[in-house]
N, C-alpha and C positions, 0 to 999 in steps of 0.2 A: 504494500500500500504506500505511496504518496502522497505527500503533499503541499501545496505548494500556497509559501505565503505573500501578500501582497503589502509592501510598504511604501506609503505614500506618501510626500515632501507633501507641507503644508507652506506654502507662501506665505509672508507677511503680507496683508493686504491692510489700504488706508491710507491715511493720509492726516499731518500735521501740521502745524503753524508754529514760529515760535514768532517773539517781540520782545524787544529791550534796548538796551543802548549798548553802543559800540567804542572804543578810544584807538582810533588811529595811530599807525607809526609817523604822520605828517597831518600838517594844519590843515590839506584838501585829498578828497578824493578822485582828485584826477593826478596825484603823482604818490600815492598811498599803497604801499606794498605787503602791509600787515594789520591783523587787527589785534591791539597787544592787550586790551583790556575787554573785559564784559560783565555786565552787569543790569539788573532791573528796571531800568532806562528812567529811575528819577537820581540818579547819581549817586543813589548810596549803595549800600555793597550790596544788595538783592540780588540775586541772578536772573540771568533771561526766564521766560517762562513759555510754558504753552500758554497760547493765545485760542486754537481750536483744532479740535483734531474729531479722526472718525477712523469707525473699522476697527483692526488688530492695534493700531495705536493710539488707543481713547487715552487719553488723562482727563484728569478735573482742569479746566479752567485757573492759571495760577500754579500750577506744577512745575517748580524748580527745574531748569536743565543745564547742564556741563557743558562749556565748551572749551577747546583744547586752547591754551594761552602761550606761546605768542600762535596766530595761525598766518602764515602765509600767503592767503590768497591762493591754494593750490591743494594740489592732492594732501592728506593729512588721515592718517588711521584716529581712529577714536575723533572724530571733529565733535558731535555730541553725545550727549547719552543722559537720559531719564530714567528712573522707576517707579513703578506705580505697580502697588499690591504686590510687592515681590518678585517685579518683571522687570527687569532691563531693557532699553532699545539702546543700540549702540549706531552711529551711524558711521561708514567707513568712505570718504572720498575718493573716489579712483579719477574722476577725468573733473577738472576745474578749468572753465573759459572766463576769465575776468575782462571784463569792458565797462568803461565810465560812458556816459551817456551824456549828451550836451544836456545842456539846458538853464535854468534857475530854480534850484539848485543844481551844480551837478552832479548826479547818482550813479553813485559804483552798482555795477550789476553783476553777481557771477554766478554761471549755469555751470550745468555738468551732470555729472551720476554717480553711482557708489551701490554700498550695498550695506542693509540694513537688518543686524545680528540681533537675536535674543539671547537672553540667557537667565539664569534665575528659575522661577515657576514657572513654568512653561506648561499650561495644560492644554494646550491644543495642539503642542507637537509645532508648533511654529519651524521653519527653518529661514539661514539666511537667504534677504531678496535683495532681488535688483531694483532700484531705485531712483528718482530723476531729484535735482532738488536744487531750489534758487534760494540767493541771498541777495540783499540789496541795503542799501545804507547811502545817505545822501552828507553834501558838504557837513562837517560839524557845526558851519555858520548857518544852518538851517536848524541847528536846535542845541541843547544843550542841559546832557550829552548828546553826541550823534543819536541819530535813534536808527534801528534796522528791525528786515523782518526774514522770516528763512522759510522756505516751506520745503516739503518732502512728501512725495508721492511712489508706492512701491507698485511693481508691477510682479514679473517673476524672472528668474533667474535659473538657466538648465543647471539641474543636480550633479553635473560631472561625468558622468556615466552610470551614476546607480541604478538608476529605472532599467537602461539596458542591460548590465549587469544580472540585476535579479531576474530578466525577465529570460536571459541565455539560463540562467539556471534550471529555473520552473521547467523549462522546454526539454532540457537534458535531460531532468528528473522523469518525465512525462515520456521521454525516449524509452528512457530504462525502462519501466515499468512496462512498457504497451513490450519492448524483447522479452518481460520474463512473461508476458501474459501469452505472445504468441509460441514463445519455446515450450 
């Protein structure tokens, strides 16, 4: 007898917002290469927070998040991370496009993607996803502190080859089985 079991990658799915303020490595962001400080965006030590979220990454409104200090403007392992109920979301930058944008004021923009890890309680078997996710922050002379906002949307990300893997198994097993039934 055989048999053959099914395991299935659970995608993060969702989507969040954060808000707070920012401290530049320069007085403008159109010659600003880093963001060296973060925080609650009325100036004192608070940290950023979730603003709104939905899906596998719900927080409460006001939920504390980590960001990496000094960051770069560029790819950065760990850029954020939350938890809530025992859950971690961790987010990992892989591809960062920064561009400032004319205007009054002018606003730093940076897109990209990454990939967005749990760990902790995990009761739905979550695995890590692929992820799109923008920040933007305008001159400091438009407020004070700078203020910014970050959003993140997960989509899914291939498992590696595990799907195929177990699915070369099952088939192998299901081989065997059907030779000893016909011998």
């Amino acid at each position: 007898m055989g048999f053959a079991a099914a395991v299935q990658a659970v995608p993060i799915s969702g989507s969040v917002t954060f808000a707070g303020g920012v401290q530049l490595n320069t007085s403008s962001v159109g010659t600003a290469s880093a963001v060296t400080a973060w925080n609650g965006g009325n100036g004192g030590p608070a940290l950023p927070f979730v603003l709104s979220s939905g899906g596998d990454l719900t927080a409460p409104f006001g939920t504390s998040v980590l960001f990496a200090t000094p960051w770069l403007l560029g790819t950065q392992v760990a850029l954020w991370s939350y938890t809530v109920a025992g859950t971690t979301f961790t987010f990992d930058l892989t591809v960062a496009n920064p561009k400032v944008v004319s205007g009054s004021p002018l606003t730093l923009s940076v897109t990209g993607s990454g990939v967005i890890h749990v760990s902790g309680v995990n009761p739905l078997g979550l695995t890590d996803t692929a992820g799109s996710w923008a920040f933007s922050t305008q001159d400091p002379s438009a407020g004070t502190p700078a203020t910014f906002s970050f959003s993140a949307a997960s989509g899914s990300v291939p498992d590696g080859g595990t799907t195929v893997l177990l699915l070369g198994a099952a088939l192998s097993g299901l081989s065997l089985i059907r030779r000893k039934l016909v011998s």
